[in-house]
C-alpha positions, -999 to 999 in steps of 0.1 A, spaced: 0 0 0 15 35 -9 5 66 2 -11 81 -25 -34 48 -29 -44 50 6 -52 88 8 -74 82 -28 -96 58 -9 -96 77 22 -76 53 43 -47 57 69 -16 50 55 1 50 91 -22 16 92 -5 1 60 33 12 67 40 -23 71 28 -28 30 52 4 21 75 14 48 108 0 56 115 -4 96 150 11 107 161 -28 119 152 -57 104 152 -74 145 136 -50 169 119 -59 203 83 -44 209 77 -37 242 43 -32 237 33 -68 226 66 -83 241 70 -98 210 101 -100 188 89 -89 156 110 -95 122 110 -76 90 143 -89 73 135 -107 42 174 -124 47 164 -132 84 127 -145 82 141 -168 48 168 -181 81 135 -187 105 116 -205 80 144 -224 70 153 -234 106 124 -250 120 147 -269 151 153 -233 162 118 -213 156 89 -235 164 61 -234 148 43 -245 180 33 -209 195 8 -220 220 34 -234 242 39 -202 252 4 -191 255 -7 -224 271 -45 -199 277 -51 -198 240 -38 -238 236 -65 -249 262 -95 -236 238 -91 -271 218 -76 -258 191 -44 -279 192 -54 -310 182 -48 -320 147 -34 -282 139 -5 -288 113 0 -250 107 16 -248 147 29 -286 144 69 -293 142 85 -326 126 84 -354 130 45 -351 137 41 -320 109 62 -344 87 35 -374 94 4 -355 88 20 -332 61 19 -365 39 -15 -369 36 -20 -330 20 8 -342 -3 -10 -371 -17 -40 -347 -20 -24 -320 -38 -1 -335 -62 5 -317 -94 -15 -343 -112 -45 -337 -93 -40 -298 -96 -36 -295 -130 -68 -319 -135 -88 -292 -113 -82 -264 -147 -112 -272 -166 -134 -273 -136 -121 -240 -125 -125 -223 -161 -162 -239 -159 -172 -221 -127 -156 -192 -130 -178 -187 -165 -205 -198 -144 -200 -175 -117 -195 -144 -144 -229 -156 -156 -250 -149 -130 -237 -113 -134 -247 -106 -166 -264 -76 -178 -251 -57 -148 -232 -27 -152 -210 -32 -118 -194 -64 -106 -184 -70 -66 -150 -89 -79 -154 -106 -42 -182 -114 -39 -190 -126 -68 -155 -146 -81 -130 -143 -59 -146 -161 -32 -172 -184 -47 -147 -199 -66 -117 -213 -41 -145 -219 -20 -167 -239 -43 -132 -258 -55 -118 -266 -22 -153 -280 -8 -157 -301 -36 -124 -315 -30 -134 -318 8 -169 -337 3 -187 -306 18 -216 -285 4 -202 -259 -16 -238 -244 -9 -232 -239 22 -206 -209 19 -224 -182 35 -216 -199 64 -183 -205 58 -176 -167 50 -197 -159 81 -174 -177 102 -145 -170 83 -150 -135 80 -156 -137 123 -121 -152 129 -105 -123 108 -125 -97 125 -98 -90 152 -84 -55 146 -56 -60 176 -29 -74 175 -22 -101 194 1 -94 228 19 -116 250 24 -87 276 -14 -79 281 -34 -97 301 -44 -133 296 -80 -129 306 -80 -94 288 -66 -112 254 -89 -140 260 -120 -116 261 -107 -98 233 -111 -129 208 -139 -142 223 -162 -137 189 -133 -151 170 -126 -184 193 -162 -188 189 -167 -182 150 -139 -213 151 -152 -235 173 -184 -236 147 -163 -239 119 -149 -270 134 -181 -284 148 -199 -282 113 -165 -303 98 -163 -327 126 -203 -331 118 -192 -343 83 -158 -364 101 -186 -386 119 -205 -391 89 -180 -400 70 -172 -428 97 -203 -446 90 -204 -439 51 -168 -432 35 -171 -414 1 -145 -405 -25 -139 -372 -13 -110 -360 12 -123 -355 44 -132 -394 37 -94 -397 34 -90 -379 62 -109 -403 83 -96 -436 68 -57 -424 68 -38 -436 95 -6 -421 108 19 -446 126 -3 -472 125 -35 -451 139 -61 -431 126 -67 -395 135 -93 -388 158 -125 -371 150 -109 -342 161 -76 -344 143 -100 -352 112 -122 -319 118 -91 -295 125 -73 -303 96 -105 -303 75 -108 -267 92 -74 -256 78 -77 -266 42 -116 -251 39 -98 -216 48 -63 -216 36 -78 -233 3 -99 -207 -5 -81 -176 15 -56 -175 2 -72 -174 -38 -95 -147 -29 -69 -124 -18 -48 -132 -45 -69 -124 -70 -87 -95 -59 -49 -82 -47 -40 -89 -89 -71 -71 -102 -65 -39 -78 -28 -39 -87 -33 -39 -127 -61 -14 -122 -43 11 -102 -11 5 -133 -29 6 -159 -1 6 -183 5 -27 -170 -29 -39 -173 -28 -35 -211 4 -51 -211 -5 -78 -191 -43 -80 -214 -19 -80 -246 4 -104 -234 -10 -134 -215 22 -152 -209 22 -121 -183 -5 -128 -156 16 -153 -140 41 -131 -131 13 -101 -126 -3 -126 -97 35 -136 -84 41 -94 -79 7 -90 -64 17 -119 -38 49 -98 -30 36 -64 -31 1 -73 -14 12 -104 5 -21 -120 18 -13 -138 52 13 -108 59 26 -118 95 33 -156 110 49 -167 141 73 -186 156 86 -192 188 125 -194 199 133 -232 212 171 -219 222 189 -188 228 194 -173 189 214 -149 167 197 -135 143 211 -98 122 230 -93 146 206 -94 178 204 -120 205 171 -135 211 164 -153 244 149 -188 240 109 -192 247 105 -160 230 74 -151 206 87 -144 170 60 -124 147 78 -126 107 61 -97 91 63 -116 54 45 -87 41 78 -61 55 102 -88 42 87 -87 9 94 -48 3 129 -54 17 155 -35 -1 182 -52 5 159 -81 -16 144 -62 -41 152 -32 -64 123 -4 -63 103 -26 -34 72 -2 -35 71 -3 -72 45 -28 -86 62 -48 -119 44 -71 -134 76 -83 -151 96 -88 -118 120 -115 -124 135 -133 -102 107 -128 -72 118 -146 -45 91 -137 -23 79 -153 6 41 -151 4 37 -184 4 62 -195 34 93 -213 29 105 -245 38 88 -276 59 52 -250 62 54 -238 26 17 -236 17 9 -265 2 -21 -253 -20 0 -227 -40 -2 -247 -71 -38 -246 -66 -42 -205 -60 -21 -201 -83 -36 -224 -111 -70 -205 -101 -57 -173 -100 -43 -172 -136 -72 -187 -150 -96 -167 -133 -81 -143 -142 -74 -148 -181 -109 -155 -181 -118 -121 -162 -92 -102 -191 -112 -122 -222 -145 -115 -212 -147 -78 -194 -121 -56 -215 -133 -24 -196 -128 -36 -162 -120 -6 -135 -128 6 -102 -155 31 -94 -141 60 -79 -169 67 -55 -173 32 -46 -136 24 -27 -127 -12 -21 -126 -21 17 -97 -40 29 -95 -75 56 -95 -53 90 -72 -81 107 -33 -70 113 -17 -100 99 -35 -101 64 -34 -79 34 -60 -76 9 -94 -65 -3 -123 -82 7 -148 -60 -7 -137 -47 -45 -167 -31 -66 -161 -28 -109 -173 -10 -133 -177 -38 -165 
């Protein structure tokens, strides 16, 4: 986020320095959260690289949040060898086969979905693409009803409605009351999926969450539990992900527009279009981690036990990384950004946003050639600190 985009729809650019702004250290304690918070792109490619000596397992250090039930099965804050067990069964799941066989299906809803809005003079690119589709794609996949995806986004949208940010030095009742609506828009979430685990006990199918149920890790199956959790985190980061990336592309080319026409001209483009949008509007823009020894990193000493928040979203402007960060290139090559993560927790449906993405959005550049924003009709942006993107994005067509 620049400046001059922010000011245009009447945002605070103090509340996006983190999308265009450079902090003076790329280590820095905050007092405030008593957190260690990391902007480095060098340094948070070392943390991500180094599992062994930044955990992924945060809630050992906030053993309040860990007793909500939200451990079990979890393989975003699981370490090896159990991440490397359960991270198996995505693998099988999302192998580039399968992927690539997903293509037509996408191109088939997305047409479908750009339909429904025909004859209208404005599209809501969110609400009518960029979330249907991952959502409708990834529930498929799953063996849930893609119809019921109001209630996804209901609870979806609930456990990214919290505007603070997260703080080791407040309070633990305090913090605990403060995400009280978002603990709770979870703890649906996973009681509708582990409604569909126990099902699937008595009737397998040929869907995932059946796989799910019948896979067993070291000679046992996961629990219904295990089953519902990890059916939680690939119905959101399967479809999160995709809708900010492609809402993040769209508002990118339509604030360059040079780079639009380019990028309309020359389809061999979008990919790298979407790979820029990733770096310069990096969806999940802050992850932790938290120190399991006494650690160096640029140059400052961090005690072991310590929470680590890796502001991707910082790293990915990082100078030191990339010429003219705050630029937006559509022809940025190399891009070694990390949007996606790095290493053992590297997202494991990328291939899948970013097989969607392009072809929602070659789709999007073939069919609505005068595609813009409305300039009295501003996108609104996820209010949560640690994500970056639109979820609201209203086109003229």
């Amino acid at each position: 986020m620049t400046a001059d985009m922010a000011e245009k729809w009447g945002l605070n650019p103090a509340q996006f320095w983190l999308r265009g702004e450079h902090a003076a250290e790329p280590v820095r304690y905050d007092e405030a959260t008593g957190m260690w918070n990391v902007y480095g792109h060098p340094e948070i490619h070392e943390i991500f690289s180094d599992p062994a000596a930044f955990s992924s397992n945060t809630q050992r250090l906030v053993p309040e949040m860990a007793d909500m039930g939200f451990s079990e099965g979890n393989l975003i804050n699981m370490d090896p060898p159990d991440h490397t067990k359960l991270r198996r069964l995505i693998t099988h799941a999302f192998t580039p086969k399968v992927v690539a066989g997903l293509e037509p299906r996408i191109a088939e809803l997305t047409n479908e979905l750009l339909d429904a809005t025909a004859g209208r003079d404005r599209l809501e690119l969110v609400a009518d693409l960029a979330y249907p589709l991952p959502v409708i794609v990834i529930a498929e996949l799953l063996g849930v009803p893609a119809s019921d995806r109001d209630l996804f986004k209901k609870w979806v949208d609930g456990m990214l409605s919290q505007t603070k940010q997260f703080s080791v030095a407040k309070d633990a009742a305090e913090q605990l009351k403060d995400s009280e609506y978002v603990i709770d828009q979870a703890r649906q979430l996973t009681e509708y999926i582990e409604g569909h685990v126990k099902e699937r006990r008595r009737n397998p199918r040929e869907d995932l969450l059946s796989k799910l149920v019948l896979a067993e890790v070291d000679g046992e199956r996961l629990t219904d539990g295990e089953a519902a959790m990890f059916g939680m985190i690939l119905l959101i980061a399967g479809h999160i992900t995709t809708t900010l990336l492609l809402g993040n592309t769209v508002l990118c080319l339509d604030q360059h527009p040079e780079q639009l026409a380019a990028v309309r001209a020359d389809r061999s483009r979008v990919p790298t279009a979407i790979e820029e949008s990733l770096r310069y509007f990096s969806p999940f823009a802050a992850l932790g981690r938290a120190t399991m020894t006494d650690v160096e990193l640029g140059g400052v000493r961090i005690p072991a036990d310590r929470l680590v928040m890796c502001w991707v979203a910082a790293a990915n402007r990082d100078p030191r990384t990339f010429a003219a960060p705050d630029a937006y290139d559509s022809t940025r090559d190399p891009n070694p950004h990390v949007a996606f993560g790095r290493g053992i927790h590297f997202c494991a449906g990328a291939p899948l946003a970013r097989l969607e993405g392009r072809v929602a959005l070659n789709i999007l550049l073939d069919r609505l050639p005068g595609l813009r924003t409305i300039p009295d009709d501003p996108p609104a942006f996820v209010p949560s600190p640690n994500m970056t993107g639109v979820n609201r994005l209203p086109l003229a067509v």
